[in-house]
ROMI-57896 format. One record per residue (C-alpha): x, y, z. Coordinates in steps of 0.25 Angstrom, whole numbers, plus 5000, padded with zeros to 4 digits. Example, Ala and Ser with C-alpha at 12.3 -4.5 7.8 and 13.67 -1.06 7.14 Angstrom:
<torlums>
- 5049/4982/5031 .
- 5055/4996/5029 .
</torlums>
This chain:
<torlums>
- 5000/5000/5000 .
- 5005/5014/4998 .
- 4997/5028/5003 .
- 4997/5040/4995 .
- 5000/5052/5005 .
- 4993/5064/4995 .
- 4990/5067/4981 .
- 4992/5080/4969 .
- 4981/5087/4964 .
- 4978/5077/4954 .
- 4977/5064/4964 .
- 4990/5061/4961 .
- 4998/5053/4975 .
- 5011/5061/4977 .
- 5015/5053/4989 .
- 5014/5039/4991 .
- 5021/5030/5001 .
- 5024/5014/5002 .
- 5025/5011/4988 .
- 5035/5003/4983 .
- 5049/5009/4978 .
- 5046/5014/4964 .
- 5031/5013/4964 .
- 5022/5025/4961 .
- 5007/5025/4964 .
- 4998/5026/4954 .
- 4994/5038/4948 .
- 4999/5051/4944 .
- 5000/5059/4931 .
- 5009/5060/4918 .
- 5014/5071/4909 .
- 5014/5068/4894 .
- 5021/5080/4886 .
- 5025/5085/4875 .
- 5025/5078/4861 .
- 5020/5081/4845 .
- 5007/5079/4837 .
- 5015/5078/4823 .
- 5013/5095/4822 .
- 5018/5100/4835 .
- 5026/5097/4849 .
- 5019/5097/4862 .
- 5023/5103/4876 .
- 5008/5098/4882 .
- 5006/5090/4892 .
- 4999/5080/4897 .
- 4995/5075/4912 .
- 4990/5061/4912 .
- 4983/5059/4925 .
- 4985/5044/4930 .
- 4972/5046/4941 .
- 4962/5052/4931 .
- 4969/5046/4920 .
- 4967/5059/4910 .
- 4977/5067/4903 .
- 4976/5082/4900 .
- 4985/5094/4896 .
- 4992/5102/4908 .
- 5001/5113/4902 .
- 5008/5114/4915 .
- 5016/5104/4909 .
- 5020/5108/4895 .
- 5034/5107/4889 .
- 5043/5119/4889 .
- 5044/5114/4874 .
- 5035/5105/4864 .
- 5041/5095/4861 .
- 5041/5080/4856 .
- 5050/5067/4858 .
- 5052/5070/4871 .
- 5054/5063/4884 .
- 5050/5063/4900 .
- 5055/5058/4913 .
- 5052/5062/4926 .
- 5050/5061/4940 .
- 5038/5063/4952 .
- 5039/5079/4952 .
- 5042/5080/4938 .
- 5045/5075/4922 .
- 5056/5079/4913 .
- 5051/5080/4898 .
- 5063/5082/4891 .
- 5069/5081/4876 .
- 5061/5081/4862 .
- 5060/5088/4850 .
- 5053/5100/4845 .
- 5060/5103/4832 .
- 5072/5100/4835 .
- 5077/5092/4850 .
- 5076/5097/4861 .
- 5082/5095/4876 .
- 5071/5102/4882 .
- 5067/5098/4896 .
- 5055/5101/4904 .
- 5049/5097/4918 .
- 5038/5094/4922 .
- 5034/5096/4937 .
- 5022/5088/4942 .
- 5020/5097/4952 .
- 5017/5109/4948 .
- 5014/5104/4934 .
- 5023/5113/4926 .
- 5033/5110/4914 .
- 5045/5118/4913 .
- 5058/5117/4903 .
- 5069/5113/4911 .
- 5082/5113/4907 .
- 5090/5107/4917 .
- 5084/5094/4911 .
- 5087/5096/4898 .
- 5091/5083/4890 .
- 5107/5085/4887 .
- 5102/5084/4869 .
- 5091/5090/4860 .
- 5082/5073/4860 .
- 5070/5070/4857 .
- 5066/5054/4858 .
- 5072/5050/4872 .
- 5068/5041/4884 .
- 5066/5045/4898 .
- 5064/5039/4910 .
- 5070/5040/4925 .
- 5069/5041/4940 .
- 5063/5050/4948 .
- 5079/5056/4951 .
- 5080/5058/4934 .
- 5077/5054/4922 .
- 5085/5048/4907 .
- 5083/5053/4895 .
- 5089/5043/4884 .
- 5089/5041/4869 .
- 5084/5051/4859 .
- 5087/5058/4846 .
- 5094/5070/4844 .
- 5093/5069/4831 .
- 5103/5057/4833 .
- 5097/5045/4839 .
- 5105/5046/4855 .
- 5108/5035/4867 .
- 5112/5047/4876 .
- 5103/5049/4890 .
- 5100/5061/4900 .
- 5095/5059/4914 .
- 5089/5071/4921 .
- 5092/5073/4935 .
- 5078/5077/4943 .
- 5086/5083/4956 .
- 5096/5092/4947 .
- 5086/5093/4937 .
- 5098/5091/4925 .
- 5098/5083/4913 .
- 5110/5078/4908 .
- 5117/5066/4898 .
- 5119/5051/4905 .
- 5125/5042/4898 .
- 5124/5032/4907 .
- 5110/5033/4904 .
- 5113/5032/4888 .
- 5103/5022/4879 .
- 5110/5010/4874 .
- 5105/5015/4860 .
- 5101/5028/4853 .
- 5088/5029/4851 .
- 5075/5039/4850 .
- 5062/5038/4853 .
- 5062/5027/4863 .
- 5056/5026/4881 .
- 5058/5024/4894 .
- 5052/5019/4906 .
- 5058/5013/4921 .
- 5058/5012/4935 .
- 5066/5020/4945 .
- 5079/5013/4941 .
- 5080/5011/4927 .
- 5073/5015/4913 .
- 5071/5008/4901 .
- 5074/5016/4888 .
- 5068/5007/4877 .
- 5064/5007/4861 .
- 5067/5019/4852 .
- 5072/5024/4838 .
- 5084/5027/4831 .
- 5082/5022/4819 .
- 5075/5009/4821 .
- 5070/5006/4833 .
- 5073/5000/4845 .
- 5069/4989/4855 .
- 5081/4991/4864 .
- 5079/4996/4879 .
- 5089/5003/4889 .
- 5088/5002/4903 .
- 5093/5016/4911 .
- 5099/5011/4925 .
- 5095/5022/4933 .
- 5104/5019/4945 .
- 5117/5015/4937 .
- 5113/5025/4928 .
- 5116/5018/4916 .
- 5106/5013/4903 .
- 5107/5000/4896 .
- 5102/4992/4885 .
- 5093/4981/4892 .
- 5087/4973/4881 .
- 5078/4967/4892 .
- 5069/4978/4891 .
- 5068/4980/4874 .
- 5055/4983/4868 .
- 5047/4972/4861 .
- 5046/4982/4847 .
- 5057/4991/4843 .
- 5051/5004/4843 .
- 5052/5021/4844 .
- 5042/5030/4852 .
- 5038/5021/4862 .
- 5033/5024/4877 .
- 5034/5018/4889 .
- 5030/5020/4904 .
- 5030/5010/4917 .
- 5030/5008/4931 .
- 5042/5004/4940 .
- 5041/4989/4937 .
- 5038/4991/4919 .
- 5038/5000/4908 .
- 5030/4999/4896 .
- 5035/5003/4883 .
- 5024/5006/4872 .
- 5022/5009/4858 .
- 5031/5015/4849 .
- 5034/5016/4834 .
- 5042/5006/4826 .
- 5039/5010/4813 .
- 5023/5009/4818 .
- 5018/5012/4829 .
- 5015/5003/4840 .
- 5008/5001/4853 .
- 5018/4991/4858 .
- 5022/4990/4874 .
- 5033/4984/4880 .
- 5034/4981/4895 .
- 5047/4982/4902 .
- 5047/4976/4914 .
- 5057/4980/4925 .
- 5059/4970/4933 .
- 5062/4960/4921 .
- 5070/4967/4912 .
- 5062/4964/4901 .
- 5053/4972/4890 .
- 5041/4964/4882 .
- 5029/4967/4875 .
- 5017/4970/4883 .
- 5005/4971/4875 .
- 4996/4975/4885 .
- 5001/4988/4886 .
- 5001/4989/4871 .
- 4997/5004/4868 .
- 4983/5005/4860 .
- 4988/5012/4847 .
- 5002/5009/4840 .
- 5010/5024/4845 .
- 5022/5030/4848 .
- 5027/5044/4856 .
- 5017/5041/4866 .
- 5022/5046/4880 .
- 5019/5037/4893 .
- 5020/5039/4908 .
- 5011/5033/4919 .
- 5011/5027/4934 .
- 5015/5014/4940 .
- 5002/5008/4935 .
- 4999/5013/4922 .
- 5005/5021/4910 .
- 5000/5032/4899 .
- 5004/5033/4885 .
- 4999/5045/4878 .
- 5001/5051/4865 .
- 5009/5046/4853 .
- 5009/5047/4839 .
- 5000/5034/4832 .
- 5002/5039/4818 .
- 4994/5053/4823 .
- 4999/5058/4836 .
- 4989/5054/4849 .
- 4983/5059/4863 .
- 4979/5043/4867 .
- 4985/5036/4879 .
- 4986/5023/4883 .
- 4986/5017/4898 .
- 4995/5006/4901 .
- 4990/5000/4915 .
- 5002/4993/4923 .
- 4993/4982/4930 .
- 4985/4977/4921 .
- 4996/4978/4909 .
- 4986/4986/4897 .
- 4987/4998/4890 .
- 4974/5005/4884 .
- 4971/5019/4878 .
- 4968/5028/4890 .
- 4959/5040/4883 .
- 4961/5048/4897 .
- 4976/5049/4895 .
- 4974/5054/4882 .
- 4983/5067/4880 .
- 4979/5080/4877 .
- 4985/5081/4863 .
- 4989/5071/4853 .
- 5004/5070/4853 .
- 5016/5060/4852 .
- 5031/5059/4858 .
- 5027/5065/4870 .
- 5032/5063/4886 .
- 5028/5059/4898 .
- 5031/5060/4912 .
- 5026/5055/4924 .
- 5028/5058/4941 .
- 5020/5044/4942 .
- 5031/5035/4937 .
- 5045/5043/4935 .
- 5053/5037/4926 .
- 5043/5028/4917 .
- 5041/5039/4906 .
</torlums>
């Protein structure tokens, strides 16, 4: 049993007590931002309310810059929505506080290079950025350091590959960076070792289809990689199960349309992916439930506009983005 000692203006628990190490209680909210609709970037965003289960606009949280291609870790307090490309790349980093529900530029956790198409995951101490494309197809990572607030090149944390366009998702302790493009596209998974701080290939965890633009979210014990293009779109999902060290196809939480550049984030017992490009760009979202191991569209979640290649962020499981 765990007791919840108060809640936010929107229901939300802030402190909990007695739960295990690494579990988070249900509920919560995320933040889907940014993106394009095939004319124009976006700096909206959205809040997905994990208690009511709607979505809607809150231009507290906007960019400092529209953008596309970009990518999101974060923390309890706060995300970090960082990289993507306008017309041209751009390092541009942004904070989003989810206490006072502002966005602000902030350049202390600008990434070290102009990218678009990276990965990011983390801790609640920091986060990686890794892979991307610059134009050149890179390898290289960034972590970003939630107490000094600073961004900067670790190579320690460098892909086994250079590739765009692929995800991320983990636990407290590692990350896995898996699928992506550089020209054809990739199965091949990375593992981030957050306490040696080091990343390496781990063939254990490769994706059942080689694909680009994929998603992917989880709790501490899985992650669940999910859709993608491969030269079609697909609604594919993969599980990757922490504790064994092994990815496989899981078609239960296939997604209900073949997409890519959705963004997806959620809480220890379900996650949301929302947006994506389908052959026209979309607003839809699917829920994938945890217990009962299903995804189905979930109209609720829906986003305020019809966009692709978007980010999320998430205070209800930091680090699964």
């Amino acid at each position: 049993m765990f007791s919840l000692r108060y809640r936010d203006r929107d229901g939300f628990p802030l402190m909990f007590n007695r739960l295990p190490p690494g579990v988070l209680p249900p509920g919560g909210f995320g933040i889907y931002a940014g993106g394009f609709d095939g004319g124009s970037n976006y700096a909206t965003p959205d809040k997905a309310n994990f208690i009511t289960e709607t979505t809607g606009a809150v231009a507290g949280y906007n960019l400092s810059l529209a953008r596309r291609a970009l990518s999101a870790c974060g923390n309890s307090a706060f995300g970090i929505f960082a990289g993507g490309f306008t017309v041209s790349y751009v390092a541009t980093a942004d904070k989003a506080n989810y206490v006072t529900e502002t966005t602000a530029a902030s350049s202390g956790y600008d990434l070290s290079s102009n990218i678009q198409g990276q990965a990011s995951c983390g801790n609640s101490s920091f986060g990686i950025f890794a892979g991307g494309q610059t134009p050149s197809y890179v390898l290289t990572a960034d972590k970003a350091n939630y107490l000094t607030e600073t961004t900067g090149a670790a190579a320690g944390y460098n892909l086994s590959l250079a590739r765009a366009f692929l995800s991320a998702c983990g636990n407290s302790d590692f990350c896995i960076f898996a699928g992506g493009f550089n020209g054809s596209y990739y199965v091949t998974a990375d593992k981030a070792n957050f306490i040696t701080e080091t990343t390496g290939a781990a063939a254990g965890y490769n994706l059942s289809l080689a694909r680009m633009r994929p998603s992917a979210c989880g709790n501490s014990a899985f992650g669940i990689f999910a859709g993608g293009f491969t030269g079609s779109y697909v609604a594919t999902a993969d599980k990757a199960n922490y504790v064994t060290e092994t990815t496989a196809a899981s078609s239960g939480y296939d997604l209900s349309s073949g997409i890519q550049g959705q963004a997806s984030c959620g809480n220890s017992s379900f996650g949301i992916f929302a947006g994506g490009l389908t052959g026209s760009y979309v607003a839809t979202a699917d829920k994938a439930n945890y217990v009962t191991e299903t995804t189905a569209a979930s109209s609720g979640y829906d986003l305020s506009s019809n966009r692709g290649f978007l980010a999320a962020a998430s205070p209800s499981t930091p680090g699964s983005f």
